[in-house]
N, C-alpha and C positions, 0 to 999 in steps of 0.2 A: 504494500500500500504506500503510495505516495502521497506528500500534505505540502501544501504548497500556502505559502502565509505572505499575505501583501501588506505593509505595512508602507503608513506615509514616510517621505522622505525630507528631510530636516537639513536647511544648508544655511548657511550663512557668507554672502558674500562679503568678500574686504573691498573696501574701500578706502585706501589709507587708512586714516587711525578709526574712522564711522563703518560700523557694520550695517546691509542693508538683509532686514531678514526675508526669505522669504521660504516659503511652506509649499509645499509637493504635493498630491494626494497623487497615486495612481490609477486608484479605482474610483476618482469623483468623474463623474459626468461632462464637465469640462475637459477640453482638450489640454496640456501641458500649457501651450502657447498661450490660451487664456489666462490662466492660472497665473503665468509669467507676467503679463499685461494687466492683472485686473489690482496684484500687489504693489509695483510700480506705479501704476496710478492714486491706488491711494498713499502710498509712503509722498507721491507730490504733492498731493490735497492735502494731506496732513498735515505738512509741514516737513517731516523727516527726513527729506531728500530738495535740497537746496537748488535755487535756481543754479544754473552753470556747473551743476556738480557733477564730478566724473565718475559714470557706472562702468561696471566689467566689463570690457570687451565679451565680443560675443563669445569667442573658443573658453575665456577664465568662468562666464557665468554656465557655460556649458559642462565643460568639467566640474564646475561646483556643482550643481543641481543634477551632474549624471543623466543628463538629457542632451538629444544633438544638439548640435549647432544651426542645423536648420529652425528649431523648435525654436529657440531664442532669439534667430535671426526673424524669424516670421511675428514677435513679439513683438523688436525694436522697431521694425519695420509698420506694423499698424500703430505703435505709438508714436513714431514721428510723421507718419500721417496724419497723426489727431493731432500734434501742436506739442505733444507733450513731453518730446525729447528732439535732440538735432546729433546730426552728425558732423564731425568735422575729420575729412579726409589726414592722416596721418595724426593725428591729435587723441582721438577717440571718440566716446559717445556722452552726451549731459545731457543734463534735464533742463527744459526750457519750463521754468513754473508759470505757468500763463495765470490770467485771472481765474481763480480758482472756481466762482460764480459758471464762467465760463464754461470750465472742464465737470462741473458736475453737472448743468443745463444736458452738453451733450451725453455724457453718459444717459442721464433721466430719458431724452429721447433714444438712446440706442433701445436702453430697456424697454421702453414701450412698446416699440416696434415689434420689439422681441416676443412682448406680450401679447400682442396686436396680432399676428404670427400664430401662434400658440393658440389664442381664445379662438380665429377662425376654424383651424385645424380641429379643434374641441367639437367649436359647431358644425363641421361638416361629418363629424363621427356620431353628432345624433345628442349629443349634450343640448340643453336647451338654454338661455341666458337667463334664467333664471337660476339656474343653476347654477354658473356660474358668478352671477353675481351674490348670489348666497355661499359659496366659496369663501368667494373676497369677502363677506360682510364677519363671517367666523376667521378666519386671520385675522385682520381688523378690530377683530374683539379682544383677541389673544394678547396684541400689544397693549 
């Protein structure tokens, strides 16, 4: 008999003397890349990750987190399409902290969309909206 045990994965990037954490799951429902992207974003909104501050090259944060390089590279690459990092050819990669109003507005419409997405896919399997707005109304109650 074989057992096969997944367990999250636990890395800590350096960043000179500032550590940037970020957390792994393998078996969450997000892809890696997400997971890479959604940390870094908020370590920006947070505060923790400084305008102009220099993140790991893509091969250091790869070998740190034991994930490829593609995985990471397809990360920085949707976050400096959102504004919230830059590269700079032979330099490395930083965080550009934009107005932070800004970066969570669009996040809130990514999610939507996403929601938006979802709820139709629901309705067309036969859910009704009331149903699903009785969903949302018990979450909603939770908090």
């Amino acid at each position: 008999m074989i057992y096969c045990v997944y367990t999250d994965i636990h890395s800590i990037s350096q960043r000179g003397d500032d550590n940037i954490n970020i957390v792994l799951n393998p078996t969450a429902d997000k892809p890696m890349y997400e997971q890479i992207k959604e940390q870094i974003r908020q370590a920006v909104i947070s505060g923790e990750l400084k305008n102009n501050e220099l993140l790991p090259s893509v091969r250091q944060l790869a070998a740190q987190q034991n994930v490829s390089a593609i995985t990471v590279k397809r990360a920085y690459s949707d976050l400096e399409h959102e504004g919230i990092i830059y590269t700079s050819a032979g330099k490395g990669t930083f965080v550009r902290a934009p107005d932070k109003s800004a970066v969570m507005e669009q996040y809130k419409q990514r999610r939507l969309a996403e929601f938006s997405q979802y709820a139709d896919k629901m309705l067309s399997e036969g859910f009704t909206a009331e149903e699903l707005i009785g969903a949302i109304n018990i979450i909603t109650e939770r908090k």
